[in-house]
KENUKE-985546 format. One record per residue: residue in one letter; y, x, z of N, C-alpha, C, O in turn. Coordinates in steps of 0.001 Angstrom, whole numbers, plus 500000, padded with zeros to 6 digits. Layout:
BEGIN
AYXZYXZYXZYXZ;...
***
This chain:
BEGIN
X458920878560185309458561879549184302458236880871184987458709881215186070;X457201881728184091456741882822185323457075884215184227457225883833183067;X457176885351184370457719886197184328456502886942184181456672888143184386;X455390886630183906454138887560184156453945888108182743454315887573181698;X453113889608182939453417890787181779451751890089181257450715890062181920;X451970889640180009449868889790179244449434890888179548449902891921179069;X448765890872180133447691892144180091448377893326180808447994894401180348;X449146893420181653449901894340182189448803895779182193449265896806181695;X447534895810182695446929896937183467446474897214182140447055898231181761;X445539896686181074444840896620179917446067897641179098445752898753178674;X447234897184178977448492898067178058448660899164178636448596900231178026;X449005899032180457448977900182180615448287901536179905448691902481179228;X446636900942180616445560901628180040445425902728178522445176903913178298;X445781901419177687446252901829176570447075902794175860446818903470174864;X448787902667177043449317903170176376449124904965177138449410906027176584;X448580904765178477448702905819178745447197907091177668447131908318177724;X446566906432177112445461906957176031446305907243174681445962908269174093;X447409906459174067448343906816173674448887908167173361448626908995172489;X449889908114174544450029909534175081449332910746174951449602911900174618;X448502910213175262447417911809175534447030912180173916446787913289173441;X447052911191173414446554911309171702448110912084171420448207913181170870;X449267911280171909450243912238171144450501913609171623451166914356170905;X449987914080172911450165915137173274449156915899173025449554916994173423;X448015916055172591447392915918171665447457916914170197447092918028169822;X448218915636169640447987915828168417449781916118167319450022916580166203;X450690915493168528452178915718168293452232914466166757451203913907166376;X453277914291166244453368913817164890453055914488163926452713915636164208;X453033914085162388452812914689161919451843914330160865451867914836159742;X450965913421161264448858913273160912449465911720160129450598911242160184;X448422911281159528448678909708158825447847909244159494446930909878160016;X448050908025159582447858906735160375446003907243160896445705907783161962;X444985906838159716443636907003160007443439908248161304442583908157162184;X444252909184161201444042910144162383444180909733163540443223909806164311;X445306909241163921445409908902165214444743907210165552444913906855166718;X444192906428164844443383905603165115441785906110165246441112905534166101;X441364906802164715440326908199165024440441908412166415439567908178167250;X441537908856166610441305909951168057442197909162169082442677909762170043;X442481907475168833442873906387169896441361905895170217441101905528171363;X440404905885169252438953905143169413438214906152170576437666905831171630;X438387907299170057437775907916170946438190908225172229437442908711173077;X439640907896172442440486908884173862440334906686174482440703906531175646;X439945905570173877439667904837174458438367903989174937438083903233175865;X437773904502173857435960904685174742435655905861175634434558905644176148;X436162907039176051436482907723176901436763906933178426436155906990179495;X437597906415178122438236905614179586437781904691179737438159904013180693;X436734904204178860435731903053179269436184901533178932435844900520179543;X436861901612178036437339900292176709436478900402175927435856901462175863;X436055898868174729435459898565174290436515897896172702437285896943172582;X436031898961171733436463898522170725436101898229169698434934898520169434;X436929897522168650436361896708167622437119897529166660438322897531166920;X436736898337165468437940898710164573437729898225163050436666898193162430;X438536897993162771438718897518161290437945895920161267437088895495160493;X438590895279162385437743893868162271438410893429161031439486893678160489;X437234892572160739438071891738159360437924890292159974437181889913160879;X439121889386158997440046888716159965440213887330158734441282887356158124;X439438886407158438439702885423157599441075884763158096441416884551159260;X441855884463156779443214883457156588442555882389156174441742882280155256;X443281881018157486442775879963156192444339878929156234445298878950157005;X444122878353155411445339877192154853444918876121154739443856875799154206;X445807875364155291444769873831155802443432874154155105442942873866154014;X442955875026156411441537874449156140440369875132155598439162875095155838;X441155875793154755440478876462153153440561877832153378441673878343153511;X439204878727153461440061880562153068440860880842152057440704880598150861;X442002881537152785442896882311151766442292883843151266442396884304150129;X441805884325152137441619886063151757441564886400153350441612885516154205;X441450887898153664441194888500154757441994889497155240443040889491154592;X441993890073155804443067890903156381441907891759157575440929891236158109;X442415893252157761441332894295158674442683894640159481443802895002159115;X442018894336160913442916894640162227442538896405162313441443896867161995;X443285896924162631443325898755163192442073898422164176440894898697163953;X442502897896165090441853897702166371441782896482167163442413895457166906;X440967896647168160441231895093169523439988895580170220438773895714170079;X441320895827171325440397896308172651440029895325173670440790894373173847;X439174895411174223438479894653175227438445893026174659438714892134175463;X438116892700173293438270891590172772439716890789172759439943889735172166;X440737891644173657441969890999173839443163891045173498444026890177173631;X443298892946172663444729893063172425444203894244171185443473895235171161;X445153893380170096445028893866169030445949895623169094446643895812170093;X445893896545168229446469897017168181446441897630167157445364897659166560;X447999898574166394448623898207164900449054899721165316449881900241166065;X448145900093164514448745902347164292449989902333163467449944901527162538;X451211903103163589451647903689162351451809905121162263450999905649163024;X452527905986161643453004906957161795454119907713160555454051908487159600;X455527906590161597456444906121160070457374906843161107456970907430162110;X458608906719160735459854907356161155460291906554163065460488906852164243;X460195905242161939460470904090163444459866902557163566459720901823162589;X459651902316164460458788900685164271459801899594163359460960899414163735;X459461899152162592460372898238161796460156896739162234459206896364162921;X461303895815161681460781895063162186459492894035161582458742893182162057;X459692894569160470458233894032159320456930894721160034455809894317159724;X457053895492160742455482895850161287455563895466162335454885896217163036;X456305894192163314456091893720164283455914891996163753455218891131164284;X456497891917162951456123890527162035454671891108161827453895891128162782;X454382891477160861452860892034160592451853891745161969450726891280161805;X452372892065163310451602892244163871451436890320164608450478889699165067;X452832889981164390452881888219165054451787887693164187450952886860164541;X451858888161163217451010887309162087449183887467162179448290886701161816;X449157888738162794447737888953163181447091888202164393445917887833164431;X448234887989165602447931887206166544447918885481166206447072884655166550;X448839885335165619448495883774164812447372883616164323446972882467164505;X446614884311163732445492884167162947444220884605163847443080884251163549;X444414885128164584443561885576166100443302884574166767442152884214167016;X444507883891167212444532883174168471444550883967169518444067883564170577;X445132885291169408444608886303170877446301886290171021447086886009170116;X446657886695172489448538887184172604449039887911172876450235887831173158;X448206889198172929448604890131172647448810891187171555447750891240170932;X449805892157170981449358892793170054450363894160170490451309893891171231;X450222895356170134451043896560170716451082897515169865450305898411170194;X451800897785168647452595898137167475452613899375167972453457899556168850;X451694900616167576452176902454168414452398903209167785451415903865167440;X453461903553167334454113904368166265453797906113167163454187906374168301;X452908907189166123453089908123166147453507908893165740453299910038166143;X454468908532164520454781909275163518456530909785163969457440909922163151;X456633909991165439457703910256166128457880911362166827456748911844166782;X458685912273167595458836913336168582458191912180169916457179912764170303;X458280911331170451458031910468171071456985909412171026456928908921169899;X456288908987171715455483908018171022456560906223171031457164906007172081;X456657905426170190457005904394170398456064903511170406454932903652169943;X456690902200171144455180901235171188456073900149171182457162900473171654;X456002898911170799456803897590170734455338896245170824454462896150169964;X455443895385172046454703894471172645455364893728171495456453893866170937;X453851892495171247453991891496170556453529890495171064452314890678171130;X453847889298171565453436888583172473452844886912171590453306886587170496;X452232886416172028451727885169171645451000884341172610449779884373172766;X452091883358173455451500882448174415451738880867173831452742880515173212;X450824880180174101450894878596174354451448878274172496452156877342172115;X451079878945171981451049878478170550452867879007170408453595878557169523;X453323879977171419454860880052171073454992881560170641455096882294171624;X455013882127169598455010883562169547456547884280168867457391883823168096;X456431885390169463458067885847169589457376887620169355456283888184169414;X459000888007169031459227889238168719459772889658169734460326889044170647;X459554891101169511460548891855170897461896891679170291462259891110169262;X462693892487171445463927892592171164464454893674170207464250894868170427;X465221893171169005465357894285167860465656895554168589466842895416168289;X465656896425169126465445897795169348464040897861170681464055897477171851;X462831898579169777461983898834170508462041899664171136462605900707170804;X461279899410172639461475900288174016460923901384172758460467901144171640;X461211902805173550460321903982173221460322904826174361461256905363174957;X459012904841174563458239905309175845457767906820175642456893906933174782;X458072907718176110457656908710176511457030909415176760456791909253177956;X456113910840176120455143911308176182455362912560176789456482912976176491;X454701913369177563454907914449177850453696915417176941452513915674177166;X454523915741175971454264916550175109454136918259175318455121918930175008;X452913918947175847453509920320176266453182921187175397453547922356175523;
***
């Protein structure tokens, strides 16, 4: 069994564009803002994004209805704005459920609605998909 991070450099990337949005812009703004000014601080750094993809459900077989992703960068890793108090764990379910229906395995949950930025990885390999561990890392912005 291997120990290897999805997308290690790609998240990096990400989260460090993140950052700069929260230092930036601090908390405060609703969600559409800082997916606004993540699109732009990540076509800046030379990512390629998709926003508001829409996303057919089907059930054996059949469409259920649709669902619109925030984002998915470089065709590979979805990503899920909030700007709530704290990542819950219903918005990391939310986000397993987007990668099920993707087929993609990554997804990265970025709560701005914090003194801090938080971010909680959602992973989906080999048809086995898992949650983080109930308390999400929260990563650090240098806010000046």
């Amino acid at each position: 069994m291997t120990d290897e991070i999805i997308e290690k450099v790609l998240s990096f990337q990400i989260m460090n564009a993140a950052f700069e949005v929260h230092n930036q812009l601090g908390p405060g703004f609703p969600e559409s803002i800082y997916e606004e000014a993540m699109a732009r601080e990540l076509i800046a750094r030379g990512m390629e994004i998709e926003r508001e993809k829409r996303v057919t459900v089907c059930y054996k077989g059949e469409p259920l209805g649709e669902f619109v992703l925030d984002n998915i960068v470089n065709g590979r890793v979805i990503l899920e704005y909030k700007a709530v108090s704290e990542i819950a764990p219903v918005h990391e379910q939310q986000a397993l459920s987007y990668l099920k229906a993707t087929g993609l395995e990554l997804a990265i949950v970025i709560n701005f609605g914090t003194p801090r930025v938080q971010s909680s990885r959602v992973v989906n390999t080999k048809g086995k998909a898992s949650l983080p561990a109930r308390t999400p890392r929260i990563l650090t912005s240098t806010r000046k």
